[in-house]
C-alpha positions in Angstrom: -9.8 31.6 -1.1 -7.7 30.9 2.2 -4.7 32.7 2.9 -2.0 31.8 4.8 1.4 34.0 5.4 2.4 29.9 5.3 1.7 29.5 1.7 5.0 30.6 1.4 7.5 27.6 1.2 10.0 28.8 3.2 7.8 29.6 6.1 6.6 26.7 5.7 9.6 24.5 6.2 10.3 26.6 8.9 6.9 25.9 11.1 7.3 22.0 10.1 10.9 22.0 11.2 10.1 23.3 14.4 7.1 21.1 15.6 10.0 18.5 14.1 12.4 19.7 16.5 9.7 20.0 19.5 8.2 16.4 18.8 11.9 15.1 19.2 12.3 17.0 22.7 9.1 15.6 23.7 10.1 12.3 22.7 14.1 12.1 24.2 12.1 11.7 27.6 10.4 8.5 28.1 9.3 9.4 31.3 7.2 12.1 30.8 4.2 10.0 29.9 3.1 6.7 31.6 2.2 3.6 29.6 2.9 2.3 26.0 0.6 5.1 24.0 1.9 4.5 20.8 0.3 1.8 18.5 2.5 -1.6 18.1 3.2 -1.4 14.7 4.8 2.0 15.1 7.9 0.1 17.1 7.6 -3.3 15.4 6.0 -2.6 12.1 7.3 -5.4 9.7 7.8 -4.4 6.3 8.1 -6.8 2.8 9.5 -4.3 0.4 12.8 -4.3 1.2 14.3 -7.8 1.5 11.0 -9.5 -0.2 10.5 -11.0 3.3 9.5 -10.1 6.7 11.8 -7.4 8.6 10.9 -5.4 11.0 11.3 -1.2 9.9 13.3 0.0 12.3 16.2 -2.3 11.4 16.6 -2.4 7.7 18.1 0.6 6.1 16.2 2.1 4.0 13.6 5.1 3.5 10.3 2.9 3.6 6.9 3.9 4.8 3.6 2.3 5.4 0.5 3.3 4.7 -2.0 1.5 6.3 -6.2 0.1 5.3 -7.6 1.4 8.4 -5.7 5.1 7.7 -6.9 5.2 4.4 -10.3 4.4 5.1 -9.7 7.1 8.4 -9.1 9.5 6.1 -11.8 8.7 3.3 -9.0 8.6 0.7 -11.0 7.6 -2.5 -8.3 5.5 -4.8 -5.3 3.4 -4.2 -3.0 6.9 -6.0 -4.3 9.1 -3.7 -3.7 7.2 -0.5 -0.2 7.4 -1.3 -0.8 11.2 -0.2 -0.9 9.7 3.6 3.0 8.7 2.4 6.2 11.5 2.9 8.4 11.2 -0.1 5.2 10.3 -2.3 4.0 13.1 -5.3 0.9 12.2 -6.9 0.5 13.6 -10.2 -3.5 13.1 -12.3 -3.3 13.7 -15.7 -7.1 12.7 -15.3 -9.5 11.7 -12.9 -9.4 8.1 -13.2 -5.4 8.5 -13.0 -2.7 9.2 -10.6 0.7 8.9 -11.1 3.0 8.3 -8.2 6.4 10.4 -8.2 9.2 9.2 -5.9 12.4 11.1 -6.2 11.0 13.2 -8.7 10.4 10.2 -10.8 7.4 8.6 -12.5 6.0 6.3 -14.9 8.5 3.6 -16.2 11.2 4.9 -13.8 8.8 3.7 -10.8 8.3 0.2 -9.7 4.4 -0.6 -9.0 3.9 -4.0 -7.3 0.8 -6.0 -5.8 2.1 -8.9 -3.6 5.2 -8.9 -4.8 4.0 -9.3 -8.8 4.9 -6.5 -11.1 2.4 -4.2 -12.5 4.9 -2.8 -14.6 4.7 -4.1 -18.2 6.5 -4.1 -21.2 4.6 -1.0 -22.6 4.4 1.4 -19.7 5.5 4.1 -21.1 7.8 7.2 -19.3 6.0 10.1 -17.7 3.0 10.0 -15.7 0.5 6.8 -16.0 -2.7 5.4 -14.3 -1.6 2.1 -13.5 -1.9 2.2 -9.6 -5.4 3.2 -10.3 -6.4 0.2 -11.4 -5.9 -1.3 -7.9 -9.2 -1.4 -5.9 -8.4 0.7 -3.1 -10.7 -1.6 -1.2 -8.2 -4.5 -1.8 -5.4 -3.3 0.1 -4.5 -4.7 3.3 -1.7 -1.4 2.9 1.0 -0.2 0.7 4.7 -0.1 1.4 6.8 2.8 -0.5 10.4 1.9 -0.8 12.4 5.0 -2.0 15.3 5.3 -3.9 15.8 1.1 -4.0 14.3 -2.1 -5.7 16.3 -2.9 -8.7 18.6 -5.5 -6.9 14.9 -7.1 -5.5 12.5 -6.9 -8.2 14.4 -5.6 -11.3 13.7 -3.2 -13.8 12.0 0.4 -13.2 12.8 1.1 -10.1 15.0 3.9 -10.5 13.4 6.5 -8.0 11.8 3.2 -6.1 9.0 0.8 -5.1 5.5 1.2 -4.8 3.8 -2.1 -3.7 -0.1 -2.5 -2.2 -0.5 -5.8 -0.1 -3.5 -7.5 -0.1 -4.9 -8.0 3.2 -3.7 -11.0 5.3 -5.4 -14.3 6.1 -5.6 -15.8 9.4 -6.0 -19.4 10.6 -8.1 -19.8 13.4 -9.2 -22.8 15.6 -12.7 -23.4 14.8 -15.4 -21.6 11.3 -15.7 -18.3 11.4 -17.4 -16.1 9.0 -17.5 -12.9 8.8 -18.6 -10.3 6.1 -17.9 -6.2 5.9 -19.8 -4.1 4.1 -19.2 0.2 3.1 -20.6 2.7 1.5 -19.3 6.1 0.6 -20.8 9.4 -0.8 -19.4 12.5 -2.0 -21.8 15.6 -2.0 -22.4 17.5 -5.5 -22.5 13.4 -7.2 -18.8 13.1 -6.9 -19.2 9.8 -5.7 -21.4 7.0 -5.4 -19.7 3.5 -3.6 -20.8 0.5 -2.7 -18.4 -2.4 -1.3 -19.0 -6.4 0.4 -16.1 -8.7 1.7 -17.1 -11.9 2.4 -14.9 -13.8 4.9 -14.1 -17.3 6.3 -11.7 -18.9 8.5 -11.3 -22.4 9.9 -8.1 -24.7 10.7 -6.7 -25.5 7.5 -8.8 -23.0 5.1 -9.2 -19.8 5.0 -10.6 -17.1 2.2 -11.9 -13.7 1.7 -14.2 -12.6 -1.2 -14.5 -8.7 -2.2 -16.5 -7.1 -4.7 -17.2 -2.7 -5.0 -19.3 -1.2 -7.6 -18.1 2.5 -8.0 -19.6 4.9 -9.9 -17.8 8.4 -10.2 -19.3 11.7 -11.3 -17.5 14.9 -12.4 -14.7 16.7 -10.6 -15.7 19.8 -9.0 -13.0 21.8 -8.1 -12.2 25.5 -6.0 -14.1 28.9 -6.0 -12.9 29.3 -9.5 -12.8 26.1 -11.3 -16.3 24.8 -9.8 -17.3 21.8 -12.7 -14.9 19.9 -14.9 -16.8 18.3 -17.2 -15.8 15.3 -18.5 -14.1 13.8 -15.4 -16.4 11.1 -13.9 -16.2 7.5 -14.6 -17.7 3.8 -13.4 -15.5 0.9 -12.1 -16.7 -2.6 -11.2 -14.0 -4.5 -9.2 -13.9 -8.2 -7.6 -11.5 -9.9 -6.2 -10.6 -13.3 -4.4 -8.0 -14.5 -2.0 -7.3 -18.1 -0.6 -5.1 -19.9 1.8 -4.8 -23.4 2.1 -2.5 -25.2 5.0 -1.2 -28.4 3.1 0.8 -29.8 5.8 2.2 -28.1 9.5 5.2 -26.5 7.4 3.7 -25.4 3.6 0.6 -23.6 3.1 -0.6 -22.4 -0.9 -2.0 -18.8 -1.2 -4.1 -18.2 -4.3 -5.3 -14.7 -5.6 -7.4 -13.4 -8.3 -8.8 -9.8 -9.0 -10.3 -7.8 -11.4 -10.4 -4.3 -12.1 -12.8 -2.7 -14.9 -12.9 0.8 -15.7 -15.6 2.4 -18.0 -15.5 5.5 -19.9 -12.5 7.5 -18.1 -12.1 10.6 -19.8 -8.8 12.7 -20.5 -10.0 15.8 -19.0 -7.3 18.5 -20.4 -7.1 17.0 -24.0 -11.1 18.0 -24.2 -10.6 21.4 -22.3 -7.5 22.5 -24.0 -6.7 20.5 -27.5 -10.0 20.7 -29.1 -11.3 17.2 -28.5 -15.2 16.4 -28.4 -14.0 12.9 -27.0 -11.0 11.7 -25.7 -11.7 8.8 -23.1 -9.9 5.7 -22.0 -12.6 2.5 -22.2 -11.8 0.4 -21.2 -9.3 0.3 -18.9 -9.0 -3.2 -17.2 -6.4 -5.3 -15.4 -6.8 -8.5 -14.6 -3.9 -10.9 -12.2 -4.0 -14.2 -10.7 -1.7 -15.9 -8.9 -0.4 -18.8 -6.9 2.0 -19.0 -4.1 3.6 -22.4 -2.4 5.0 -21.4 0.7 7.2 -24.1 2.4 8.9 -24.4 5.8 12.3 -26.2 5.5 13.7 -28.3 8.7 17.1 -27.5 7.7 20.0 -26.0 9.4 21.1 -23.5 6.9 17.5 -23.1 4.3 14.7 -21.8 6.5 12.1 -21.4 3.5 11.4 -21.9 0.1 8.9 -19.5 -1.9 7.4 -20.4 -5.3 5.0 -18.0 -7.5 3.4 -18.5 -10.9 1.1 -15.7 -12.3 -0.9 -14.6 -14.8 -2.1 -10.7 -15.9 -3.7 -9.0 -18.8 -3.7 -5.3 -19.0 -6.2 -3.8 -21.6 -6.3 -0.3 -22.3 -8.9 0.9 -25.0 -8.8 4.7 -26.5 -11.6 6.5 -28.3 -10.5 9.8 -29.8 -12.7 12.1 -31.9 -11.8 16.2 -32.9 -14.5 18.9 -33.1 -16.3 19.1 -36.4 -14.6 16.2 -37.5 -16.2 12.9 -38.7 -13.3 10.5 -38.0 -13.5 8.3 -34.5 -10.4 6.6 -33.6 -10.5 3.3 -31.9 -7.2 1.8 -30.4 -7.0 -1.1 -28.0 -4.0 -2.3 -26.8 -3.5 -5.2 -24.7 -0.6 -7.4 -22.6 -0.7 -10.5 -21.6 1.8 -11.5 -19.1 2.7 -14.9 -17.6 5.6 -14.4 -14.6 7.3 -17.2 -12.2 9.6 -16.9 -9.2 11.4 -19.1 -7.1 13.2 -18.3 -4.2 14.7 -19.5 -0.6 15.4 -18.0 2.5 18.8 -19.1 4.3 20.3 -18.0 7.6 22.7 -19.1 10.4 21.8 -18.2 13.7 20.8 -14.2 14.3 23.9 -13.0 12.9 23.6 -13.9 8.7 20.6 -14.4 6.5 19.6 -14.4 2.7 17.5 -14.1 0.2 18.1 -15.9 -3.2 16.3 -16.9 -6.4 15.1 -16.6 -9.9 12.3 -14.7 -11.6 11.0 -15.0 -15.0 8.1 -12.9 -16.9 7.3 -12.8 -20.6 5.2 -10.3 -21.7 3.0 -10.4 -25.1 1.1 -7.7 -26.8 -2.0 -7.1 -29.1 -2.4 -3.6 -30.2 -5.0 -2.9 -32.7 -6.9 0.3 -34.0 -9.5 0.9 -36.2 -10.7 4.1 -37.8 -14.2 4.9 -38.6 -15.6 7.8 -40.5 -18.9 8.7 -39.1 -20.4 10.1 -42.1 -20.6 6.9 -44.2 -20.0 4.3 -41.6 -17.5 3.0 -42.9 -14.3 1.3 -41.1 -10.3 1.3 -41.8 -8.1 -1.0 -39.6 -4.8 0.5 -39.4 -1.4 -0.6 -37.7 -2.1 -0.3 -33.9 0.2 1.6 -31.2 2.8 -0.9 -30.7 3.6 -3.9 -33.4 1.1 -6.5 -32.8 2.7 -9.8 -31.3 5.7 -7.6 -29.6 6.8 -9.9 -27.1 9.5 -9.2 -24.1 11.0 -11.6 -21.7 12.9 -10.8 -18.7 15.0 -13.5 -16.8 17.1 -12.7 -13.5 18.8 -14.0 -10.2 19.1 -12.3 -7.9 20.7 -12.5 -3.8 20.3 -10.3 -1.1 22.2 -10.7 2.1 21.8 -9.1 5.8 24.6 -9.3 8.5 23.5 -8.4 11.7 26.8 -7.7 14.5 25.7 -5.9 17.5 24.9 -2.6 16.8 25.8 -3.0 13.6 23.0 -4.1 10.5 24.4 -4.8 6.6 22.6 -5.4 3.8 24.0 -6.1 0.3 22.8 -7.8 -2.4 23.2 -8.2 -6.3 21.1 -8.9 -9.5 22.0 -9.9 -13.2 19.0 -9.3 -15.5 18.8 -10.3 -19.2 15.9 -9.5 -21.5 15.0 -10.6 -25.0 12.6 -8.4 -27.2 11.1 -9.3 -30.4 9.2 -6.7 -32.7 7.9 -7.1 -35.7 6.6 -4.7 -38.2 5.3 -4.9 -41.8 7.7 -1.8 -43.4 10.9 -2.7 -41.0 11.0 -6.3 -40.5 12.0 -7.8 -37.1 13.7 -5.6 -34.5 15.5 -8.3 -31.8 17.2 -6.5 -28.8 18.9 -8.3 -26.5 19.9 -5.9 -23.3 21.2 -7.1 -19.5 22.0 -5.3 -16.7 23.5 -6.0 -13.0 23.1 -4.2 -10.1 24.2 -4.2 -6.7 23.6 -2.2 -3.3 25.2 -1.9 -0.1 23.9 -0.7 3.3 25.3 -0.1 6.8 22.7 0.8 9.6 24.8 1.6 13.0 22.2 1.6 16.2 23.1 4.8 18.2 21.1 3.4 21.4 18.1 1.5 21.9 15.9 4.2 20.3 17.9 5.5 17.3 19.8 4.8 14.3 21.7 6.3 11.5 22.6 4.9 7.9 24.1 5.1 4.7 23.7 3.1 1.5 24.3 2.7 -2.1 21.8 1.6 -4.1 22.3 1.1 -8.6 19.6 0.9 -10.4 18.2 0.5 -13.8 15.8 0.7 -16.9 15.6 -2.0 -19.5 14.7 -0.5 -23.2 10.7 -2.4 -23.4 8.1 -2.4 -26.3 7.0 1.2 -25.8 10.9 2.3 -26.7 10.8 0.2 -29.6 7.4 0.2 -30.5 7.0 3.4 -32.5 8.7 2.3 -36.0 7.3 4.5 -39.1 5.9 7.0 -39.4 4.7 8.9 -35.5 2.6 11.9 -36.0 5.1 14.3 -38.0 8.3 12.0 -37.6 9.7 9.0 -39.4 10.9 6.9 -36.3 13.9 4.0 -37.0 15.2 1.4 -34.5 17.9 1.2 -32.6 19.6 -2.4 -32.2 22.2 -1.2 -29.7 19.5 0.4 -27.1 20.8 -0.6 -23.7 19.1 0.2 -20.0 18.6 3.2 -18.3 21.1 3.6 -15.1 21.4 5.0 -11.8 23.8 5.2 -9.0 21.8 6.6 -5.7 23.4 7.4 -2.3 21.5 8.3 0.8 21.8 8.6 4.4 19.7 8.6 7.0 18.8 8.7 10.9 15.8 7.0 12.3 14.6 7.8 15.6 11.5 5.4 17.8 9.7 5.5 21.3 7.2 4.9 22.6 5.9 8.6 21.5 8.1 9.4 19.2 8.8 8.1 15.6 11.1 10.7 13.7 13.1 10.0 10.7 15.4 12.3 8.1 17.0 11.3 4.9 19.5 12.9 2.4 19.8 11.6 -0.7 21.1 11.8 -5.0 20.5 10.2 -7.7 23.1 10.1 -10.3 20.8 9.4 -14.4 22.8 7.6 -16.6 21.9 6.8 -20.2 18.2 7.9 -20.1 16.5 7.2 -23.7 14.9 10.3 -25.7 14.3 10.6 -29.5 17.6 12.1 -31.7 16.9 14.0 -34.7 19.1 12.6 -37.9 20.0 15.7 -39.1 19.6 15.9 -43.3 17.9 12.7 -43.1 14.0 12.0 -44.5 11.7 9.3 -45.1 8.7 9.6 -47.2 8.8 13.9 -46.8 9.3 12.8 -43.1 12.0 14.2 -40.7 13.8 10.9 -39.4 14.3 10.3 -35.5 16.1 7.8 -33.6 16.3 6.6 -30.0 19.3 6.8 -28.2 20.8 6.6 -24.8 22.4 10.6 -24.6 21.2 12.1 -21.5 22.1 12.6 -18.3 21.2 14.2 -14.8 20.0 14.0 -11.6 17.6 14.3 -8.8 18.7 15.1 -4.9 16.4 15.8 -1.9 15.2 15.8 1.6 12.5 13.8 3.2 11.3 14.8 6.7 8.5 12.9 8.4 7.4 12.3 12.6 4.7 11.2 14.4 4.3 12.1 17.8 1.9 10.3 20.4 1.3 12.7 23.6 -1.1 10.2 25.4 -4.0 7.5 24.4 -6.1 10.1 23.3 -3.9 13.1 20.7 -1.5 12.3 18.0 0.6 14.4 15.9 2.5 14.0 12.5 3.8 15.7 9.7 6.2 15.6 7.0 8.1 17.6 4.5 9.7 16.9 0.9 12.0 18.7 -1.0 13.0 17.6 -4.8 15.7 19.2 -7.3 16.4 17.7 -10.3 18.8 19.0 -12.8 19.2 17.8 -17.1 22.9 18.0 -17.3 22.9 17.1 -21.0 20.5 19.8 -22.1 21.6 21.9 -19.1 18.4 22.6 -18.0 15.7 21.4 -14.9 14.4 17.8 -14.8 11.0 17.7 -16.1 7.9 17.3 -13.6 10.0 17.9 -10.4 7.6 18.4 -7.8 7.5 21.6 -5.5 8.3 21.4 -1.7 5.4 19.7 -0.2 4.3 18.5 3.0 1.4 17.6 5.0 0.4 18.5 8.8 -1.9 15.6 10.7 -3.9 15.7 14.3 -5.9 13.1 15.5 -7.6 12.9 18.9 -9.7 9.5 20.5 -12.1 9.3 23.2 -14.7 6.4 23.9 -16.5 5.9 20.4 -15.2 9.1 18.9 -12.5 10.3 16.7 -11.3 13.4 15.1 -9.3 13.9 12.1 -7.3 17.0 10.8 -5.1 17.4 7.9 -3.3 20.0 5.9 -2.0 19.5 2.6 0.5 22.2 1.1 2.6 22.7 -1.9 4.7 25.2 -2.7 5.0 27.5 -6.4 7.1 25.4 -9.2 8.2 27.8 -11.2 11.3 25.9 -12.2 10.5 24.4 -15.2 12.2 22.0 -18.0 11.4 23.2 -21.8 9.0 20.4 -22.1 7.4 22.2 -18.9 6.9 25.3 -20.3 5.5 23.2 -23.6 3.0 21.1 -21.7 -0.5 22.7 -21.4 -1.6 21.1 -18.1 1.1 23.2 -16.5 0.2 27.0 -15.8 1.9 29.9 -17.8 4.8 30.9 -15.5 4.1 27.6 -13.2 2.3 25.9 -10.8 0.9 28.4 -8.1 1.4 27.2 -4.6 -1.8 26.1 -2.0 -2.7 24.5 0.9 -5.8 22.9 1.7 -7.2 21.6 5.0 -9.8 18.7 5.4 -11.7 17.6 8.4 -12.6 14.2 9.4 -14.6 12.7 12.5 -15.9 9.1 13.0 -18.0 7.1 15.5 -18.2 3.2 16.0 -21.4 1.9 17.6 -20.9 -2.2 18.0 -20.3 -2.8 14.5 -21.4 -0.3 12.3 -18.6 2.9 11.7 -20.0 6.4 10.7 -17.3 8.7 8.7 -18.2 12.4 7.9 -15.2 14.5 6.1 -15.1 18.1 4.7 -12.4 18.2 2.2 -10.8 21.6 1.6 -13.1 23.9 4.2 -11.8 27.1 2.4 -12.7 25.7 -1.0 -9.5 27.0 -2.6 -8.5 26.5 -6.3 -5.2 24.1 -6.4 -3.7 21.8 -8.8 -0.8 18.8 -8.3 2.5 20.3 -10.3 1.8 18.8 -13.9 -1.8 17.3 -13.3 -4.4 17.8 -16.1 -7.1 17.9 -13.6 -7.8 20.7 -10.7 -8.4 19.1 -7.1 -11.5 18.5 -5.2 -13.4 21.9 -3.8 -15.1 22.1 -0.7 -17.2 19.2 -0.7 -18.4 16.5 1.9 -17.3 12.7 3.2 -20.4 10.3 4.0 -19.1 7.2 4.5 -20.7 3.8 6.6 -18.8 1.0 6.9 -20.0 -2.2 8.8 -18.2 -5.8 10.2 -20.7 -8.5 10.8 
């Protein structure tokens, strides 16, 4: 197992601090290296996230990274969850292998926005706690991913009360005459960890353009460090395809169309066989499928630049099979949402000094939930009242505008949201449950330029959580609890204020934010105290708790000439339950990640270290949960290896992920990360 003196948190904060610190000097002095070293996008990377349009990074206030294709693929990264490790701010959490659940803030599940081109992923039934929802996003799909923290509501609505995850498919280009083009990858992981196979098929001409994308995936089981070697069953197959068109209708209005699809087979809950006496307990299948169109249209006006219209279409399906030891009874549940969504929106400005953002958005989500028990022993079948009511529908309509004043060195954003929802659920002992909930939201943010390299902020950002299907979905009887509605459910809230300071060079990007969250109103089951149902003890959800999450983020990358780069970054989370008086559940340790790269000619080389610190401050429902060690999550670091050469147009990638092959788990994962193992991956543009 490796040892480092460094495993130690404190330590550790202390050597990141100071190559922090040391970067900076370096970077204060732009004549101490000759030329413009550091990639473009570093100075004028444009982000989406934030203002649901085009802005360059640097001036919009707010704590927003980018991960991009060409890094993940750098570093062999295997899913669209665990590129997001590439990200500072950005805990990802696997309850299994075909998982990965993003935590930003310390929060996860239905308190996190997950987007793909601007369309929710979020649903009516995603449920709180840690999900696999960005999993079912073809990490070979992504042009890159933008993580917004601690913002979103006042742009894209409910969830994002820690902030916004959203993976952008890669961009289409015009070009003058046909041009086709095709890439094509492969990727293997030693010990049959992984077998992958992906083909893009692309075109280009004047008024047209498309790309085609298809990976066949097929994932065997997780072997972890010196001491967990095999965890059998982990491994799973996916099948993924997915198409993207753009069409130029006149010189000022073009129409992008996407579709995708995303099939997982067989994806097994690791923990629940190891540890609660399951012989199966797999997800199959687990599928997402979205299409959508997008009219884009130039306006010659003085005061509206651009109008923006969307209309989309998704189904989730998420099928469980569950089966005990020595038993004969195989549970089947299937639960699916459909989900139809429309936007509208225009840009308006005057000059350089004011522009907007306003519109409407509508989705309306429907589910089928079904489940059907079979006893083995006589083949016989029982269909039985699924997970959620069947034909639960929610509807969520908004408007929104979001406005930017730009005065010298001065940059102000502020913007508002009123959301209304409708849901409708209807179950055979308790009738129709109708919940009508609203919320509205604002934030406000002043960015004030120091000079031409740096910049510090401050902003206010509200937030919220409408009640959904999964809140109100579990009427009757729930395992060994009688569960009644509640008609006066209202949203989850949260008030979070942050400041920051933002420093770019041409070495140097550097950037530090402070920041709390203020929880307001969060839902949890109530017990009815005397009250019973059937021999059952009765439960209702209620909006009682409260508490919060506060934190640092720390992240740099330094650029000391063409050939070496540097960057690191370092995340501390506390989150406290001030009703039950107690720590936040799941709150991520200190963690933080250490990155070298060096070019020459065809060549590069890769280095990363990953580290985590002990959490050993743990919630009640901690100390409860089984994936979580007695006493707490040790601490670990691991360090990987990568090197690549390009010949013409074929790109070799070797990797050897954690050299020292030491044991380590993710804080409240039900799986054990990868042991020393090796990267083949070959990876051609034609």
């Amino acid at each position: 197992m490796m040892t480092f003196s460094i495993n130690r948190p404190l330590n550790f904060l202390f050597v990141l601090f100071f190559c922090f610190t040391t970067s900076f000097s370096f970077g204060q002095d732009n004549s101490l290296f000759a030329g413009d070293s550091l990639a473009p996008h570093s100075l004028n990377e444009v982000v989406i996230t934030a203002n649901r349009f085009g802005t360059f990074q640097n001036k919009t206030p707010e704590a927003i990274e980018v991960v991009h294709n060409n890094t993940i693929q750098r570093y062999q990264l295997r899913t669209a969850p665990e590129a997001l490790l590439l990200s500072p701010g950005v805990f990802v959490q696997k309850t299994n292998h075909g998982g990965g659940s993003p935590f930003v803030r310390g929060l996860t599940g239905n308190q996190t926005l997950l987007l793909y081109d601007g369309i929710r992923l979020n649903n009516a039934t995603v449920r709180s706690g840690p999900n696999q929802y960005f999993n079912t996003i073809d990490v070979f799909s992504i042009g890159k991913i933008e993580v917004l923290r601690g913002s979103g509501s006042v742009q894209y609505g409910s969830d994002a009360i820690g902030g916004t995850i959203q993976a952008l498919s890669p961009a289409l280009e015009l070009s003058q005459k046909p041009l086709w083009g095709t890439d094509l990858a492969t990727r293997f992981v030693t010990q049959g960890m992984e077998q992958t196979a992906n083909t893009a098929l692309k075109y280009s001409a004047k008024r047209v353009a498309f790309r085609a994308n298809a990976t066949w995936r097929n994932f065997g089981d997780l072997i972890g460090g010196d001491t967990t070697e095999q965890q059998s069953p982990t491994g799973y197959r996916e099948l993924d395809f997915d198409l993207k068109g753009k069409i130029l209708l006149a010189d000022r209005s073009n129409l992008t169309t996407v579709y995708q699809q995303v099939h997982q087979r067989d994806v097994p809950v690791y923990h629940k066989v190891a540890l609660e006496d399951y012989a199966i307990n797999k997800m199959d299948p687990q599928k997402r499928q979205l299409a959508y169109a997008r009219l884009h249209q130039d306006l010659d006006n003085s005061i509206f630049k651009s109008a923006v219209v969307t209309a989309s279409f998704q189904q989730n399906e998420e099928g469980r099979i569950l089966q005990k030891n020595g038993s004969s009874l195989e549970r089947t549940e299937n639960d699916k949402v459909r989900t139809f969504g429309f936007s509208a929106e225009t840009r308006t400005s005057s000059g350089e000094i004011w522009s907007a953002n306003s519109g409407v958005e509508i989705y309306n989500d429907k589910v089928k939930s079904s489940r059907t028990d079979k006893d083995l022993s006589n083949n016989t079948e029982t269909s039985k009242r699924g997970l959620y009511p069947d034909g639960a529908t929610m509807t969520s309509i908004a408007a929104f505008s979001m406005h930017n004043l730009s005065l010298q060195k001065w940059d102000i954003t502020a913007g508002a949201r009123f959301n209304s929802f409708i849901n409708k659920v209807t179950d055979s002992d308790l009738g129709t449950t109708k919940l009508t909930p609203s919320a509205l939201v604002g934030n406000l943010a002043v960015q004030r330029s120091l000079n031409q390299s740096s910049n510090v902020f401050g902003s206010i950002n509200t937030g919220f959580r409408a009640p959904n299907i999964n809140d109100l979905g579990s009427l009757g009887i729930v395992d060994f609890r009688y569960e009644t509605p509640n008609f006066d459910l209202k949203p989850e809230h949260s008030l979070q204020y942050q400041v920051g300071y933002k420093f770019r060079n041409r070495q140097l990007k550097a950037e530090v934010f402070l920041y709390r969250n203020e929880l307001y109103d969060l839902i949890v089951r109530n017990r009815i105290e005397g009250d019973s149902i059937e021999g059952y003890p009765v439960y209702q959800k209620k909006n009682v708790e409260r508490g919060f999450v506060q934190g640092a983020e720390m992240a740099w990358d330094l650029t000391l000439n063409p050939s070496w780069k540097f960057s690191g970054n370092l995340t501390y989370t506390y989150g406290q339950n001030k009703t039950s008086d107690e720590p936040a559940r799941r709150i991520p340790p200190l963690f933080g990640r250490l990155a070298t790269e060096y070019g020459v000619k065809n060549w590069t080389f890769n280095a990363d270290w990953l580290i985590a610190g002990r959490q050993d401050r743990l919630a009640s429902g901690d100390i409860d949960d089984n994936r979580i060690p007695l006493g707490g999550t040790p601490g670990w670091n691991v360090l990987n290896l990568h090197t690549s050469y390009t010949m013409r147009y074929i790109t070799i990638d070797l990797g050897l992920q954690n050299i020292f092959n030491e044991d380590y788990r993710y804080h409240g994962s039900g799986v054990n990360g990868y042991g020393r193992s090796g990267v083949l991956s070959v990876s051609a543009s034609l």
